[in-house]
N, CA, C and O of each residue as an XYZ file, in Angstrom:
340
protein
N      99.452    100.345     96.311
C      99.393    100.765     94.938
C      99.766     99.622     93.994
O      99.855     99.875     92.793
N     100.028     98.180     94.516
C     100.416     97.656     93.730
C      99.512     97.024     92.996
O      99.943     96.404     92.024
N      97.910     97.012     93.287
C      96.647     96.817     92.887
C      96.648     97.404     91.442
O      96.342     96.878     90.372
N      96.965     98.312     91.661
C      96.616     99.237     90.371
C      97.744     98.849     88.636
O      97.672     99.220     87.465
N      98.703     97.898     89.466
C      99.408     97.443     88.296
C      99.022     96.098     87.898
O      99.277     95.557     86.822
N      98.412     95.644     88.834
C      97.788     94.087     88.648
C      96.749     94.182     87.657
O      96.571     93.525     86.631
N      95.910     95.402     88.311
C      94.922     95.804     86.998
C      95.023     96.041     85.610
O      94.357     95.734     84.621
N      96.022     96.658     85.827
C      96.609     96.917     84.317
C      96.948     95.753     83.420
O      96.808     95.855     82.201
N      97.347     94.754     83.936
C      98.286     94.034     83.792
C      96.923     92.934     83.407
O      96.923     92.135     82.471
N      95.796     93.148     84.406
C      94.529     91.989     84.024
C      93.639     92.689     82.274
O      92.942     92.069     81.472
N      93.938     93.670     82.270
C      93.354     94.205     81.541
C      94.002     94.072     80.054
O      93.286     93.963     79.059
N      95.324     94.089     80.000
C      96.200     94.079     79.189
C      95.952     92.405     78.216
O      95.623     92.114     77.066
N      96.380     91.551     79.618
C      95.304     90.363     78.902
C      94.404     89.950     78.523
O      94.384     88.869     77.935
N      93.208     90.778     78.764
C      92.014     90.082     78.637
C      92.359     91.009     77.384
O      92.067     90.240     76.468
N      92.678     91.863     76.943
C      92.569     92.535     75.511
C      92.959     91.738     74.450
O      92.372     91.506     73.394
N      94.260     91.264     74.960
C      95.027     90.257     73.974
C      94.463     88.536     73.816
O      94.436     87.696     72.916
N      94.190     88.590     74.782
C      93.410     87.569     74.676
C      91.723     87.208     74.123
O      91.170     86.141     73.856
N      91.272     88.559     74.105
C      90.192     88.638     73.178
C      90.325     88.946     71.453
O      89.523     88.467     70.651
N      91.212     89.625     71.148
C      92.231     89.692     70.207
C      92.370     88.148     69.028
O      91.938     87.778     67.937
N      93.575     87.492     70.523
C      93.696     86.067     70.087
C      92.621     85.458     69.802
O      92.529     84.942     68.689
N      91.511     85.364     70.765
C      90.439     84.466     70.330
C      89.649     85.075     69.060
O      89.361     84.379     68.086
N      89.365     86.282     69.155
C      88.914     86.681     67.269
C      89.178     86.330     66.533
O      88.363     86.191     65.621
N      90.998     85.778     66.326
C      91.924     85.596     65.177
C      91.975     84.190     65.174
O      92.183     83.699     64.065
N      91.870     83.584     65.905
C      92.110     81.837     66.280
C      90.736     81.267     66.310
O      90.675     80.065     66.566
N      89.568     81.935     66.087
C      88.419     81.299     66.552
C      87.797     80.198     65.579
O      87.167     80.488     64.562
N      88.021     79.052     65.965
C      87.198     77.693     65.414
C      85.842     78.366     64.894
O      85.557     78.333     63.697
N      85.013     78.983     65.851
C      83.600     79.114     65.841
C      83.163     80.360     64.396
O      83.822     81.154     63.724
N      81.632     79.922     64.457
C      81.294     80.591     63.959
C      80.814     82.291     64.285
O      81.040     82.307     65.495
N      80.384     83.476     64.007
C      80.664     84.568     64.505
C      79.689     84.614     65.257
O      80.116     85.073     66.316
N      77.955     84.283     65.400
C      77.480     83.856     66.527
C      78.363     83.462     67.766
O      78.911     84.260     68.527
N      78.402     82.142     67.831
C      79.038     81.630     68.869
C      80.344     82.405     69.086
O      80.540     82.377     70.301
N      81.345     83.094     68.470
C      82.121     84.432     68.803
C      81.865     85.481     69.401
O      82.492     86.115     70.249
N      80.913     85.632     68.917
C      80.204     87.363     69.995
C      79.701     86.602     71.006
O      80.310     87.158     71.920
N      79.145     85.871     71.474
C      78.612     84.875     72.626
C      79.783     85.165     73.570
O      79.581     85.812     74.598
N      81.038     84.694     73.246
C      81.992     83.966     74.016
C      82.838     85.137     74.422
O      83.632     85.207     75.361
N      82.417     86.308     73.269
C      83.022     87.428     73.957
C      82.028     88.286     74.645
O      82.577     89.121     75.365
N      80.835     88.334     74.644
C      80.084     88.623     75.471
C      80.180     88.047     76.912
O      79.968     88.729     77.914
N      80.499     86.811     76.926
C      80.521     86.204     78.591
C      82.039     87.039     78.919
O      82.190     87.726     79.930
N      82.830     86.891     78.144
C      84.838     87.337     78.884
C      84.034     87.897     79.212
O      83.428     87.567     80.231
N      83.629     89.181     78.349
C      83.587     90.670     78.918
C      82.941     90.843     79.994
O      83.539     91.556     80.800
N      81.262     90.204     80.545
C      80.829     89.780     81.811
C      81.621     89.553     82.862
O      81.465     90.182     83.908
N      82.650     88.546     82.698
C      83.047     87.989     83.685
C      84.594     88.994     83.725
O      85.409     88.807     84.629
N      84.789     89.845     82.834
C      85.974     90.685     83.206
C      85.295     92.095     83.881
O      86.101     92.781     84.509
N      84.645     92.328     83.850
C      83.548     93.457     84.278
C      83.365     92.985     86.035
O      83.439     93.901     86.854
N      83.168     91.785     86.458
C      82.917     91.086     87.278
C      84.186     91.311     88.020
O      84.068     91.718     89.176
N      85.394     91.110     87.541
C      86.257     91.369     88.193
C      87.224     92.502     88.639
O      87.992     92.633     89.592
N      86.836     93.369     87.430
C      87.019     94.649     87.848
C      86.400     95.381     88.871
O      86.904     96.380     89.386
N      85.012     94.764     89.257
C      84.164     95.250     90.014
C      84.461     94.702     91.377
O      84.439     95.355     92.421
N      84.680     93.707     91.276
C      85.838     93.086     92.586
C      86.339     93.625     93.348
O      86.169     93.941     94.525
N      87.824     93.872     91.715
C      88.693     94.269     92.436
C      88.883     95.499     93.305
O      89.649     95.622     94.261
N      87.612     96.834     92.531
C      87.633     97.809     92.795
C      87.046     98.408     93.809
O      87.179     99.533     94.292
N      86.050     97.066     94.196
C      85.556     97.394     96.049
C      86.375     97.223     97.082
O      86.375     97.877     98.125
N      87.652     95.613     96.548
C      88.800     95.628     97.037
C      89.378     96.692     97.603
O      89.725     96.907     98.764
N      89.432     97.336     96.609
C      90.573     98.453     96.643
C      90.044     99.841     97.690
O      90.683    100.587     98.432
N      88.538     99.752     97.328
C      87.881    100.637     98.362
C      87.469    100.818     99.518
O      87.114    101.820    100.139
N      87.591     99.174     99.884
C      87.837     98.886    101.523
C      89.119     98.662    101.994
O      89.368     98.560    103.195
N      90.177     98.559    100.869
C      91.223     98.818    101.789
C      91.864    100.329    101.865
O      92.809    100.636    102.591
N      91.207    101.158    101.027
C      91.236    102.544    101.447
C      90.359    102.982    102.571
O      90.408    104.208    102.674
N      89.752    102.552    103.251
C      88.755    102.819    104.106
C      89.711    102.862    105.299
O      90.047    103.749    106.083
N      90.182    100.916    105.064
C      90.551    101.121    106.271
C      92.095    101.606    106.785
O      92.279    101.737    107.995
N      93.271    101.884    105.764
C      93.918    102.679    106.039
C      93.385    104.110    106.664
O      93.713    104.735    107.672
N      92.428    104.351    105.631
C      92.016    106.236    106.473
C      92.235    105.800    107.609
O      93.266    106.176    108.166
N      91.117    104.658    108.455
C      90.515    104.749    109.457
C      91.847    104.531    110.727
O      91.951    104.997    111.861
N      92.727    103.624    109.935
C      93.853    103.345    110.799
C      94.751    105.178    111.190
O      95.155    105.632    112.261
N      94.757    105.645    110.094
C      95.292    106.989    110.212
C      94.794    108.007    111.119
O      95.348    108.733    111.945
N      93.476    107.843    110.699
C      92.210    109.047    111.812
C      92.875    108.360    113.286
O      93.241    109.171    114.136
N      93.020    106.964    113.565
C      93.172    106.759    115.052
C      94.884    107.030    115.246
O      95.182    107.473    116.355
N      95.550    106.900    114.685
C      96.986    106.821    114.736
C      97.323    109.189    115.380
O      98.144    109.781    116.079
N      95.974    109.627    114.468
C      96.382    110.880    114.443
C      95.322    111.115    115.567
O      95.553    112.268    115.932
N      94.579    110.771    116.095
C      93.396    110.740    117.426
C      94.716    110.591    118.793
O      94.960    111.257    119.798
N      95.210    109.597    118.287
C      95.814    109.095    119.798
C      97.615    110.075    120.135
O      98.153    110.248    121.229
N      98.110    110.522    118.764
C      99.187    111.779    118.513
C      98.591    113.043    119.180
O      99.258    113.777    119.909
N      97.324    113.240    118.889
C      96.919    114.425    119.073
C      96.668    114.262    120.713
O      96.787    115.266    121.416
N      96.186    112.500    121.533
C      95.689    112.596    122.786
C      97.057    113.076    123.538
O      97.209    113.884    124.454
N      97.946    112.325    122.854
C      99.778    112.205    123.542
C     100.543    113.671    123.833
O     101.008    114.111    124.885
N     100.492    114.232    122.538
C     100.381    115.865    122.607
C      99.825    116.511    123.694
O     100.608    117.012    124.501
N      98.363    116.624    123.930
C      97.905    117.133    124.789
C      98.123    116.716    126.127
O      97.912    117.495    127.056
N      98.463    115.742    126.281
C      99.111    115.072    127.962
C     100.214    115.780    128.380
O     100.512    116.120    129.525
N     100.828    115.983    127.275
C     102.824    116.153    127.457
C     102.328    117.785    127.768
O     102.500    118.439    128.797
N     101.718    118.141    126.613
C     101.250    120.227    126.935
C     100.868    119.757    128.703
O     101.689    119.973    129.594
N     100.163    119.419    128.842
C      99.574    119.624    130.355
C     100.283    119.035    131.749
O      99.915    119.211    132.911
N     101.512    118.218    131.202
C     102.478    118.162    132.228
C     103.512    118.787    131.988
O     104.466    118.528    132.721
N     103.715    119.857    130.857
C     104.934    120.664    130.768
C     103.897    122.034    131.623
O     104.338    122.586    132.631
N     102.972    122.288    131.217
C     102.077    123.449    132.111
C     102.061    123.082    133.820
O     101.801    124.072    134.504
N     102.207    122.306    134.288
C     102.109    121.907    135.429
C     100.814    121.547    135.886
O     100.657    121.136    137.036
């Protein structure tokens, strides 16, 4: 879960930092919407990243779990069938 604060935390900047560059910008408003057109690309880009990131490592926890609870459930059934005789 600590993904999910990093995000926040990427997001938080790129706000302020698009912000800053509005207020600080040398350029003219062409070349402004340009430059915030690419952040936003390339923050889109990384959200998209991060968020497959995040969806393969939910995958593979499940998958670690499904076997963790496969091989509980095999252990179980051994112990039932040597307490049955």
């Amino acid at each position: 879960m600590e993904d999910n604060g990093k995000i926040g935390w990427f997001l938080a900047g790129a706000v302020l930092g698009a912000a800053a560059a509005l207020l600080l910008a040398p350029k003219s408003g062409e070349e402004t919407r340009k430059y915030i057109g690419q952040t936003s690309k390339e923050g889109a880009s990384a959200m998209e990243a991060s968020g497959r990131e995040l969806m393969d490592k939910g995958k593979e926890l499940y998958e670690r779990g499904k076997k963790i609870a496969e091989d509980a459930a095999e252990l179980f059934d051994r112990g039932r069938k040597l307490v049955q005789g």
